[in-house]
KEKE-3310 file (N, C-alpha, C; in steps of 0.2 Angstrom, whole numbers, plus 5000, padded with zeros to 4 digits):
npx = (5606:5604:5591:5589:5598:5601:5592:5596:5608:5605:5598:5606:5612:5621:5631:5634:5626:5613:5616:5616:5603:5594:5600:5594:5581:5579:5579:5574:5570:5562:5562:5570:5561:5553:5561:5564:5553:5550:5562:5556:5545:5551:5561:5550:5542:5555:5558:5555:5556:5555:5560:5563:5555:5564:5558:5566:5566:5569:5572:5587:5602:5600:5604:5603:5611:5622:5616:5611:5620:5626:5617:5617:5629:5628:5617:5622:5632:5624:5621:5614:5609:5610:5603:5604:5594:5595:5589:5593:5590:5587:5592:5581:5587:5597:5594:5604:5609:5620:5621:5631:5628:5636:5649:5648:5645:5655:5660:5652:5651:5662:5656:5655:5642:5631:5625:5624:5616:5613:5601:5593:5582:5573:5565:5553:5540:5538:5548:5556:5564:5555:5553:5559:5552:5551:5566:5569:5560:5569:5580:5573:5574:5587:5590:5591:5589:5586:5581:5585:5576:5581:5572:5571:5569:5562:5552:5535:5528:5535:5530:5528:5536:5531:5521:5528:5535:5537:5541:5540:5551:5553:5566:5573:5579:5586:5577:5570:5557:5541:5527:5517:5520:5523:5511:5506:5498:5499:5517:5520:5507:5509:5523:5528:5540:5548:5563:5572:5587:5608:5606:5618:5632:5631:5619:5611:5601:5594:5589:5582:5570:5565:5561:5551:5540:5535:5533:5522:5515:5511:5502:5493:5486:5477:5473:5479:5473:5482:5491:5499:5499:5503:5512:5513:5529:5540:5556:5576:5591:5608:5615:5632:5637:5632:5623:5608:5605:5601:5591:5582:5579:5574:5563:5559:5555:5548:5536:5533:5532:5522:5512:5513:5508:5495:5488:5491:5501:5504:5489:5495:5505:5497:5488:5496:5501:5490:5490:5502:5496:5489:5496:5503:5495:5492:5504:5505:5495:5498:5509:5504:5500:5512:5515:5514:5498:5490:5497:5500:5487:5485:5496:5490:5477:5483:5491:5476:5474:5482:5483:5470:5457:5451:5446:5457:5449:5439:5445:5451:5444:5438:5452:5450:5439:5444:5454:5444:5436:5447)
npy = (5599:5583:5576:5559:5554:5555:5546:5535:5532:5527:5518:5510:5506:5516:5523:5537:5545:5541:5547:5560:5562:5560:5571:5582:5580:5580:5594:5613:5621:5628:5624:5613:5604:5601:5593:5583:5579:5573:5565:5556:5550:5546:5535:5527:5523:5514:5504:5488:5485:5477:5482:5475:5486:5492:5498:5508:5512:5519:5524:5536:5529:5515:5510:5509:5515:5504:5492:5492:5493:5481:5472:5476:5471:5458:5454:5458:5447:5438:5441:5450:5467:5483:5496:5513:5525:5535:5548:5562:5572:5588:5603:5616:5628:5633:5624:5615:5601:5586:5574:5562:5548:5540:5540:5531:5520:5513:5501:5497:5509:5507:5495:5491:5486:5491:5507:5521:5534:5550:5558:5577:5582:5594:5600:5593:5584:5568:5557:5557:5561:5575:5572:5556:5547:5548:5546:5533:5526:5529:5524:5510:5510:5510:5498:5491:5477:5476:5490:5502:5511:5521:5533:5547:5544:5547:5546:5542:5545:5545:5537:5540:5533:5520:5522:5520:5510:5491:5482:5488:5490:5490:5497:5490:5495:5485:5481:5493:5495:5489:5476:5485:5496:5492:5492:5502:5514:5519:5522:5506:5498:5499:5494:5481:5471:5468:5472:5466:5474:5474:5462:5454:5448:5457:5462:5451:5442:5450:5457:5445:5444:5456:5454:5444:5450:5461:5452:5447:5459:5461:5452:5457:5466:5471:5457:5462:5462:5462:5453:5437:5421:5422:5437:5453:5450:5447:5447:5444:5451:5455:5468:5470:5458:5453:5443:5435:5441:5434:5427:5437:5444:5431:5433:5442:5441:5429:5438:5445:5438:5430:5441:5447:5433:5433:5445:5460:5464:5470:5479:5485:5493:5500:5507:5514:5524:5529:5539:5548:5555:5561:5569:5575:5584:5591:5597:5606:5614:5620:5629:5637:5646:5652:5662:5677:5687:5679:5677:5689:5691:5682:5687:5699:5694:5686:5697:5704:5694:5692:5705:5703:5706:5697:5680:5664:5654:5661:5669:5660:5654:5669:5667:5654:5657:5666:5662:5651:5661:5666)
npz = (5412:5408:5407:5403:5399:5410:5418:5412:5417:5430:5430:5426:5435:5440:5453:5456:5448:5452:5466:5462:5456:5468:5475:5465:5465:5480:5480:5482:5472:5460:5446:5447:5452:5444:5433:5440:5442:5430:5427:5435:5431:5419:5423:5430:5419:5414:5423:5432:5443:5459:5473:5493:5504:5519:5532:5547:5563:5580:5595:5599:5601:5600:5593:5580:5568:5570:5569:5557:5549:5552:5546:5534:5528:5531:5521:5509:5509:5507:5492:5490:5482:5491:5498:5509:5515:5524:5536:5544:5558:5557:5564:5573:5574:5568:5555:5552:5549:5553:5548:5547:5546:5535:5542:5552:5548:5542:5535:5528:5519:5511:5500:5486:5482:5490:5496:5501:5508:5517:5522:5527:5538:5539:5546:5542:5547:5556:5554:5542:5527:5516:5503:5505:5499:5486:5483:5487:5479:5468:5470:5470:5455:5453:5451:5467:5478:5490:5501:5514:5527:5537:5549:5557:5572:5587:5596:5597:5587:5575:5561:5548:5539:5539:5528:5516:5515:5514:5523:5543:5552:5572:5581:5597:5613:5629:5644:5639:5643:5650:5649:5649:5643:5632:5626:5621:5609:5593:5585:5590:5586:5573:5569:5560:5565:5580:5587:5596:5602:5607:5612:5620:5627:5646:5643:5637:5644:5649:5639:5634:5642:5640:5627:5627:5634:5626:5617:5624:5626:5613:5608:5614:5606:5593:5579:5565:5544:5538:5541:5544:5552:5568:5566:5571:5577:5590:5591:5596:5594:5591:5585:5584:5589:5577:5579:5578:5565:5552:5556:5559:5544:5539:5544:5540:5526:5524:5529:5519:5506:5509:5512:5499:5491:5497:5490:5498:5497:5485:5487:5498:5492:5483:5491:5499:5488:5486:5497:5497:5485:5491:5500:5494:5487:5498:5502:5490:5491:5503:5499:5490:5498:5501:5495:5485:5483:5492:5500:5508:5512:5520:5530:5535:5540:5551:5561:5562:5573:5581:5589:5594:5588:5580:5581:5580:5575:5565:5557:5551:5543:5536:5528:5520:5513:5504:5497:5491:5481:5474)
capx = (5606:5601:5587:5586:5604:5604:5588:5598:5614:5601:5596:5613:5617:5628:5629:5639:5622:5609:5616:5616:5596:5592:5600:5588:5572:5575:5580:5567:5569:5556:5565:5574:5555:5551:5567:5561:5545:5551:5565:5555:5540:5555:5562:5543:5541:5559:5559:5549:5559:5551:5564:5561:5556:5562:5559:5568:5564:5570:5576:5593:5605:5598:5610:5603:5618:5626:5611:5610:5626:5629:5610:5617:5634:5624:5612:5628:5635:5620:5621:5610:5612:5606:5603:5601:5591:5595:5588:5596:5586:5587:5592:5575:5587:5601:5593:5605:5610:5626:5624:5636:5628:5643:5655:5645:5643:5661:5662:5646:5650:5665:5655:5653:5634:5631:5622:5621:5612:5611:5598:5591:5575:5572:5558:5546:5539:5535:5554:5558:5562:5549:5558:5562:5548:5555:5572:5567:5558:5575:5587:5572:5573:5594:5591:5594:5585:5585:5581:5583:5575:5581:5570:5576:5566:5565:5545:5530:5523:5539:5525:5525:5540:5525:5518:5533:5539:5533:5541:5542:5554:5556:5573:5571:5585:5585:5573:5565:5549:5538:5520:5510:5522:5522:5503:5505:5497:5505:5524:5519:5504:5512:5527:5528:5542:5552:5567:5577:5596:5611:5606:5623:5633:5628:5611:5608:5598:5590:5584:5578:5565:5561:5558:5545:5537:5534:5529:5516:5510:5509:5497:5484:5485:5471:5477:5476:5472:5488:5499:5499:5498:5513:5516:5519:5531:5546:5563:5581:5595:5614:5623:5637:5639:5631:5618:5602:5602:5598:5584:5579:5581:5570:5556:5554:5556:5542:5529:5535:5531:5514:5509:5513:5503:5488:5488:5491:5508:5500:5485:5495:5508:5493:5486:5503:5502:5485:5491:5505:5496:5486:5499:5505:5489:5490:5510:5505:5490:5501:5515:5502:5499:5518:5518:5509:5493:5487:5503:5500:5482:5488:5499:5485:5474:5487:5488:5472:5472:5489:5480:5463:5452:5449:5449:5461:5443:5434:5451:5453:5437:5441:5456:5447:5433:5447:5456:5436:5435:5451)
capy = (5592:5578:5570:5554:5552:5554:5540:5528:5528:5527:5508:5504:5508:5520:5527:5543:5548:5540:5553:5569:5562:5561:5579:5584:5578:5585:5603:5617:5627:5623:5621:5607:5601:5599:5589:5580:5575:5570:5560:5549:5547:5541:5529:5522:5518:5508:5501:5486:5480:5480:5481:5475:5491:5491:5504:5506:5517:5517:5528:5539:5527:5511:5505:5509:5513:5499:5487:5495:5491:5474:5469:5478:5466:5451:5453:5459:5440:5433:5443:5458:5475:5486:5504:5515:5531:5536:5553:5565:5579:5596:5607:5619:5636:5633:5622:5613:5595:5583:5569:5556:5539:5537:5538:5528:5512:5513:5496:5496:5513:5505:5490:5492:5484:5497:5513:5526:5541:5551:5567:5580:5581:5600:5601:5588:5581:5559:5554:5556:5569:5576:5567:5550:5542:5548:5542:5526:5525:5529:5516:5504:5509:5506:5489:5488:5473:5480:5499:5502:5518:5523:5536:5550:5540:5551:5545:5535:5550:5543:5530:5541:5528:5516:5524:5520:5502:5486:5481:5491:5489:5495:5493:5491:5491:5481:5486:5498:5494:5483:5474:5489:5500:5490:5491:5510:5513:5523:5517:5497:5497:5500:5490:5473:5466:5472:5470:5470:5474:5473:5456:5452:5452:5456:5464:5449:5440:5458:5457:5439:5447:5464:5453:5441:5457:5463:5445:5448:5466:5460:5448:5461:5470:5467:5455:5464:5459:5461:5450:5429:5417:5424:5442:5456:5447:5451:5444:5446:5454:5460:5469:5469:5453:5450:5438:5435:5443:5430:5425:5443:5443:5425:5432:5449:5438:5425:5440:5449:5432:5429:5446:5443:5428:5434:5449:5461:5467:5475:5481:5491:5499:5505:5512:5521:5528:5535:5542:5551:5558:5567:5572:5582:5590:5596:5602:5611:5620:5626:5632:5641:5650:5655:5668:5682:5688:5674:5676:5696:5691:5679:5691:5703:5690:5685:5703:5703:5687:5694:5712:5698:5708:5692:5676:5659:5650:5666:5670:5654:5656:5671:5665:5648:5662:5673:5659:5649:5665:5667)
capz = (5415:5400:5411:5398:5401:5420:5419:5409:5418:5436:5429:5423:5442:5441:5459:5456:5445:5457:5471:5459:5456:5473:5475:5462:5469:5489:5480:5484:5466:5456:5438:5450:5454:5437:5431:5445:5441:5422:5429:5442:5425:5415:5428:5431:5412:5410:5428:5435:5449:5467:5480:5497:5507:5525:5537:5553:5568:5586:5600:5598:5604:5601:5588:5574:5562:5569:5566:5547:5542:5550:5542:5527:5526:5530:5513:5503:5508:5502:5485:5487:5485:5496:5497:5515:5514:5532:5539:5552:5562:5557:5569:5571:5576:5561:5549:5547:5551:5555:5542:5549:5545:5533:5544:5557:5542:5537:5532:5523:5514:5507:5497:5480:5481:5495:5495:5506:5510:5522:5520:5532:5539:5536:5550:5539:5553:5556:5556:5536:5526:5514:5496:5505:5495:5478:5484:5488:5470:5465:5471:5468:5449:5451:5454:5473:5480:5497:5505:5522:5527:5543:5552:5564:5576:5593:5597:5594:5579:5566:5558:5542:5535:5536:5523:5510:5515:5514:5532:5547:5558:5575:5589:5606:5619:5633:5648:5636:5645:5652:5643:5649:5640:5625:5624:5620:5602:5588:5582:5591:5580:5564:5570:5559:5566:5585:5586:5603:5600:5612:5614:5620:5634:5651:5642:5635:5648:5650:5632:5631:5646:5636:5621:5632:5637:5621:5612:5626:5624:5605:5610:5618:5601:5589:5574:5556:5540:5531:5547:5544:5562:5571:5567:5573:5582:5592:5592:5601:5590:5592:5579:5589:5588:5572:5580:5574:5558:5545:5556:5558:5536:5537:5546:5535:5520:5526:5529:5513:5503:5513:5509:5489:5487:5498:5488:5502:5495:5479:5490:5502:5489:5480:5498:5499:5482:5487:5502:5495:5480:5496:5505:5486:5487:5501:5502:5486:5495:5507:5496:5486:5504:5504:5488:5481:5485:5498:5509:5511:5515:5529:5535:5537:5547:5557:5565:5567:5576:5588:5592:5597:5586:5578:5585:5574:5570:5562:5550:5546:5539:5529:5523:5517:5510:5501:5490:5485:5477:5471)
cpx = (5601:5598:5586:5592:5604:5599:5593:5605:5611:5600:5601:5615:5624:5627:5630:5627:5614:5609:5612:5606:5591:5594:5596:5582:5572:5578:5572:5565:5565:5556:5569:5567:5554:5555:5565:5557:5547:5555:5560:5548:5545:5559:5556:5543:5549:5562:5555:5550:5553:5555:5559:5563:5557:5564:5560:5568:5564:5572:5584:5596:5603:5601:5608:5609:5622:5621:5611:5617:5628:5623:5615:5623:5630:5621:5616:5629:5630:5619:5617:5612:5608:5607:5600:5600:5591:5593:5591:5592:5590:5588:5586:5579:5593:5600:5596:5608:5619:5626:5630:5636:5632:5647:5654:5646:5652:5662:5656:5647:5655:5664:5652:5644:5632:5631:5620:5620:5608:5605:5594:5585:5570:5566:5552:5546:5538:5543:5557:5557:5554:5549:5560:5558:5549:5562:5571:5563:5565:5581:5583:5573:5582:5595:5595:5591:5583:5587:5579:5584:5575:5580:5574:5574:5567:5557:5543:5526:5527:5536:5524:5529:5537:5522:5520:5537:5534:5533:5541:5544:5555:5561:5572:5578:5582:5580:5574:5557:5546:5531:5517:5513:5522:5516:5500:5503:5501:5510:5521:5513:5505:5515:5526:5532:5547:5557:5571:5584:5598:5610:5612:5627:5631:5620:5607:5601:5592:5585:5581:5571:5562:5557:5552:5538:5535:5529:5523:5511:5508:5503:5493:5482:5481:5473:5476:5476:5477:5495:5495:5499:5506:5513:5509:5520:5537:5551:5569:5587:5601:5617:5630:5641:5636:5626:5612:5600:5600:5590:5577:5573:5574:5563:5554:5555:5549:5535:5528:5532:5523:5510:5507:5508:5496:5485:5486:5498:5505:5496:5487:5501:5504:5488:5492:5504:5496:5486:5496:5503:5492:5489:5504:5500:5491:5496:5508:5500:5495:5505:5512:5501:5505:5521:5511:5504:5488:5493:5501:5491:5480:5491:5493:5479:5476:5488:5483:5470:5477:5485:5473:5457:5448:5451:5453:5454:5441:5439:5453:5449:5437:5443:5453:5440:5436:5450:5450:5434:5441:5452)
cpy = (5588:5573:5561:5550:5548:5548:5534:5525:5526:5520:5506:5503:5509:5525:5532:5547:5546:5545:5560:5566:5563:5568:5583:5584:5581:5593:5607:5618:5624:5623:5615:5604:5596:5593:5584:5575:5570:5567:5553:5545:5544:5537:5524:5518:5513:5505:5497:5482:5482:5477:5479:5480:5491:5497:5502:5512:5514:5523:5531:5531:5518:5505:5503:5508:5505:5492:5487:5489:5484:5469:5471:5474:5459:5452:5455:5450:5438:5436:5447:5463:5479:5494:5506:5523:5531:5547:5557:5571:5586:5602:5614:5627:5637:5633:5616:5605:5591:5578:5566:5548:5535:5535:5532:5520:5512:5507:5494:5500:5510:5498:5492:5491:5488:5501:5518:5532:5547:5560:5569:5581:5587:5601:5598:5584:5571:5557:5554:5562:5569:5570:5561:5546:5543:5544:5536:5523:5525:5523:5509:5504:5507:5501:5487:5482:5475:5487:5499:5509:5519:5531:5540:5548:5545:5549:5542:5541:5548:5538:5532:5535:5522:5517:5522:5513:5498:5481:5485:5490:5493:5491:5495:5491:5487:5483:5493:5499:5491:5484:5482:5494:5499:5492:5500:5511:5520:5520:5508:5496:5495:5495:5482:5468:5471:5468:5470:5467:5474:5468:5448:5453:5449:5457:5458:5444:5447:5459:5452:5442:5452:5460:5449:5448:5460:5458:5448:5453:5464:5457:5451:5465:5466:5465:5460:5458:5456:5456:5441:5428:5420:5432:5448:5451:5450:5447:5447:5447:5457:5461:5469:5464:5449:5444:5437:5438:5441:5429:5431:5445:5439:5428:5439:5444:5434:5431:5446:5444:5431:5434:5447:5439:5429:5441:5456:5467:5472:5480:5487:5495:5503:5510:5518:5524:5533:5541:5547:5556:5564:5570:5579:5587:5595:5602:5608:5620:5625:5631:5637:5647:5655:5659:5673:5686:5684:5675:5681:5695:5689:5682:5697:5699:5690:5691:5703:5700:5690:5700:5708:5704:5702:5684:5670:5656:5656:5670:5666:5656:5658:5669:5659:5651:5663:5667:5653:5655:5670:5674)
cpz = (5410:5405:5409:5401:5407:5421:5416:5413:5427:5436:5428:5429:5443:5449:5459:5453:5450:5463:5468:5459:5463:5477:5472:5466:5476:5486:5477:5475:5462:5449:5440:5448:5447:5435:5434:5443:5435:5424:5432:5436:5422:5418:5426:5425:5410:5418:5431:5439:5455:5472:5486:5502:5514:5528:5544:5559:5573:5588:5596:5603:5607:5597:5582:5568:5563:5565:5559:5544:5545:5547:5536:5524:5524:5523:5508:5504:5505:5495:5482:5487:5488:5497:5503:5513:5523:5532:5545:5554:5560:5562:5566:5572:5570:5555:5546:5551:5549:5548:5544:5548:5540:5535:5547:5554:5539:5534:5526:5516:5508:5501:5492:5480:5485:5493:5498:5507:5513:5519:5526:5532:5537:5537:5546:5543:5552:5555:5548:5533:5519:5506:5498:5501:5488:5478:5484:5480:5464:5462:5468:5458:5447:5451:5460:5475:5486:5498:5509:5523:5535:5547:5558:5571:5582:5596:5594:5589:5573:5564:5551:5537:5535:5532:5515:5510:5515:5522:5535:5551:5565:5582:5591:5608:5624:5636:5645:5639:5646:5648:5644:5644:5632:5621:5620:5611:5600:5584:5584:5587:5573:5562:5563:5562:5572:5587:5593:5603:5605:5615:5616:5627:5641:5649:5640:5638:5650:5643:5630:5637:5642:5631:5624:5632:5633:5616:5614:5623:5615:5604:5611:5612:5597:5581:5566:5551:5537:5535:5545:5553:5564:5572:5568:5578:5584:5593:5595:5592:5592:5586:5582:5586:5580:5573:5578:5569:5553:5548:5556:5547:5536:5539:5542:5529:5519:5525:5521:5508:5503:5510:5501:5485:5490:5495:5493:5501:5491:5481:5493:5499:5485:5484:5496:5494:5481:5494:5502:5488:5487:5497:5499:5486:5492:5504:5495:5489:5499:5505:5493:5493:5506:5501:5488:5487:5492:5503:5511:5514:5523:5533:5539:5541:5553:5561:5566:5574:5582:5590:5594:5596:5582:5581:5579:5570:5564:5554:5548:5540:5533:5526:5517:5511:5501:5494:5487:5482:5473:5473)
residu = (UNK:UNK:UNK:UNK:UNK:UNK:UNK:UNK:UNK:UNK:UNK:UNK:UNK:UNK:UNK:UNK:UNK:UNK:UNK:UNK:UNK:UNK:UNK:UNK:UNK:UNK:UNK:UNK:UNK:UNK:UNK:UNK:UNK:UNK:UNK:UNK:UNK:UNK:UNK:UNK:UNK:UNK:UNK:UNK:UNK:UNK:UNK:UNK:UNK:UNK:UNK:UNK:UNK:UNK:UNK:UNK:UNK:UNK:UNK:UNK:UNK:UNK:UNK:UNK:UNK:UNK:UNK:UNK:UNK:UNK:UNK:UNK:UNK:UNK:UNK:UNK:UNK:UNK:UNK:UNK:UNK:UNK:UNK:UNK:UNK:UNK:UNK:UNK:UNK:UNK:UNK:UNK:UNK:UNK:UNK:UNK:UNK:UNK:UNK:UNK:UNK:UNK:UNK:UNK:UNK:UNK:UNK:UNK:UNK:UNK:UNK:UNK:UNK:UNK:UNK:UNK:UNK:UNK:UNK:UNK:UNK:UNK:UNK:UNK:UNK:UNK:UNK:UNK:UNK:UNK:UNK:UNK:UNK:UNK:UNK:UNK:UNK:UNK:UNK:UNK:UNK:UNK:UNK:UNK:UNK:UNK:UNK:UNK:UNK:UNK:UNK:UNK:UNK:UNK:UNK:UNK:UNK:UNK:UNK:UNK:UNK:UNK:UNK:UNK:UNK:UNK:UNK:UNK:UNK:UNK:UNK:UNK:UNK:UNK:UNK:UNK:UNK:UNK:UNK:UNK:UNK:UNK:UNK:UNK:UNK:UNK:UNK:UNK:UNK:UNK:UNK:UNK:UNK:UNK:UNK:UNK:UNK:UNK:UNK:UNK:UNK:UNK:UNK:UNK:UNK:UNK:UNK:UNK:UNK:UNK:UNK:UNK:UNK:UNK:UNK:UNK:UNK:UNK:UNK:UNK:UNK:UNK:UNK:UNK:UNK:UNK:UNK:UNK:UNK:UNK:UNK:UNK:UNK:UNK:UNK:UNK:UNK:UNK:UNK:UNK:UNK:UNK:UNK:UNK:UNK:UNK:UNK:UNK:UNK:UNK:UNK:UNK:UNK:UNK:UNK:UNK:UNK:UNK:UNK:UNK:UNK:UNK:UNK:UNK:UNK:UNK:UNK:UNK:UNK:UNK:UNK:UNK:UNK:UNK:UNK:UNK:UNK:UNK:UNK:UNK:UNK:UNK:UNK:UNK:UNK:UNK:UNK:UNK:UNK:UNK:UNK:UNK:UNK:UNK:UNK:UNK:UNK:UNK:UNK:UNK:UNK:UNK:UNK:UNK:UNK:UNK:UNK:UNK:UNK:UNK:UNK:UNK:UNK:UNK:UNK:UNK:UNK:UNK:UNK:UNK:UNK:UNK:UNK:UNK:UNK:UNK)
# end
């Protein structure tokens, strides 16, 4: 694979070459690894776009894919491209995962400006797989304007895709729950903008109340630094019907903007740039835990620990003993 190449047709936005790149980077083998790392340095040096990153996370069956792909038409009409890094759960006894948000975005898949990518989660816990933040450094270096990173969302722990976007978005259904429930920390924390879907219909009247409900509990939450007068805030939304997306669009644009000129934007991609160089540290650590001489070490603790001749604290110990002394 002629890494120079596969970079240069990546900018030109060549999609076909942008996939095979993001097969690269989520592959275990560590001659992939490599290629990897030298691909995403030769992007960085002849790319200086900065897509807008949004992260989106909800319940199963809350209308995600649908919401994707009618957000993701609307912003083609206005003349963006836009690229979806969607995640699907791993099955813990297989392995292996469904991968359907193509079929689900039919009319999205078929737009030329349009981008889509469905990848497994591969037990990496927080709602993303473990490569969506090289992926997403990807697309932005194809020249997408927009990346929407949809989370396998199943709880309030999928807040790691706060870590990799600039917005976070998260969808409600209808009577999803009242103020007290809104007040719950965790995902509503993170949240910068909530969105409450199925705002159509008979739901509709049902979702102008959620959203109420919600404003409120947002209100009990203590303001940050990085949010202007207003946000987090919650508003009503049907993809269905295609309603409230531009203003949806208007109000992540306004705090995307805000953040920009109070220099806030910069501030907190260079947070996330320290927070991931951790998070390398600390998968290498453990990788180094799953060869050689350190793994067979671990196995011989870990018996001790199952026949309770030893307890987990006193073998950590060793273990933590055994590789400071190499």
């Amino acid at each position: 694979m002629d890494i120079e190449l596969l970079a240069e047709k990546i900018v030109s936005g060549d999609r076909r070459a942008l996939a095979r790149a993001i097969t690269l980077v989520e592959s275990r083998r560590a001659d992939h690894r490599d290629k990897a790392v030298t691909l995403i340095e030769r992007l960085r040096a002849k790319s200086g776009k900065q897509a807008v990153r949004v992260g989106l996370s909800g319940t199963p069956g809350v209308g995600k894919s649908t919401f994707i792909e009618s957000f993701g038409m609307m912003l083609l009409a206005q003349g963006l491209r836009v690229a979806v890094l969607a995640v699907d759960p791993s099955s813990a006894r297989s392995g292996g995962s469904i991968l359907g948000d193509k079929t689900r975005m039919e009319r999205l898949s078929r737009e030329p400006g349009a981008f889509i990518r469905p990848s497994p989660s591969q037990s990496h816990l927080g709602g993303v797989a473990r490569r969506t933040r090289e992926a997403v450094a990807l697309c932005e270096a194809a020249g997408f304007d927009v990346v929407l990173i949809e989370t396998v969302g199943v709880g309030q722990s999928e807040t790691v895709v706060a870590e990799m976007s600039d917005i976070f978005v998260l969808l409600l259904a209808p009577a999803g729950g009242d103020e007290l429930q809104g007040v719950k920390r965790g995902i509503m924390e993170m949240a910068d903008l909530i969105l409450v879907n199925k705002a159509d219909g008979d739901l509709k009247a049902t979702a102008i109340r959620t959203q109420s409900d919600y404003s409120g509990a947002l209100r009990l939450l203590r303001k940050r630094p990085q949010d202007p007068e207003g946000f987090p805030k919650a508003i009503c939304v049907s993809a269905l019907a295609e309603n409230g997306l531009e203003n949806a669009w208007d109000e992540m644009q306004a705090l995307v903007d805000w953040r920009r000129e109070s220099g806030h934007f910069d501030a907190r991609r260079a947070a996330q740039a320290r927070y991931w160089f951790d998070q390398e540290v600390k998968q290498a650590l453990m990788a180094q835990l799953e060869t050689g001489a350190a793994r067979a070490r671990m196995d011989e603790l870990a018996e001790q620990v199952a026949q309770g001749r030893m307890t987990p604290t006193v073998a950590a110990q060793e273990m933590l003993e055994t590789l400071k002394h190499g």
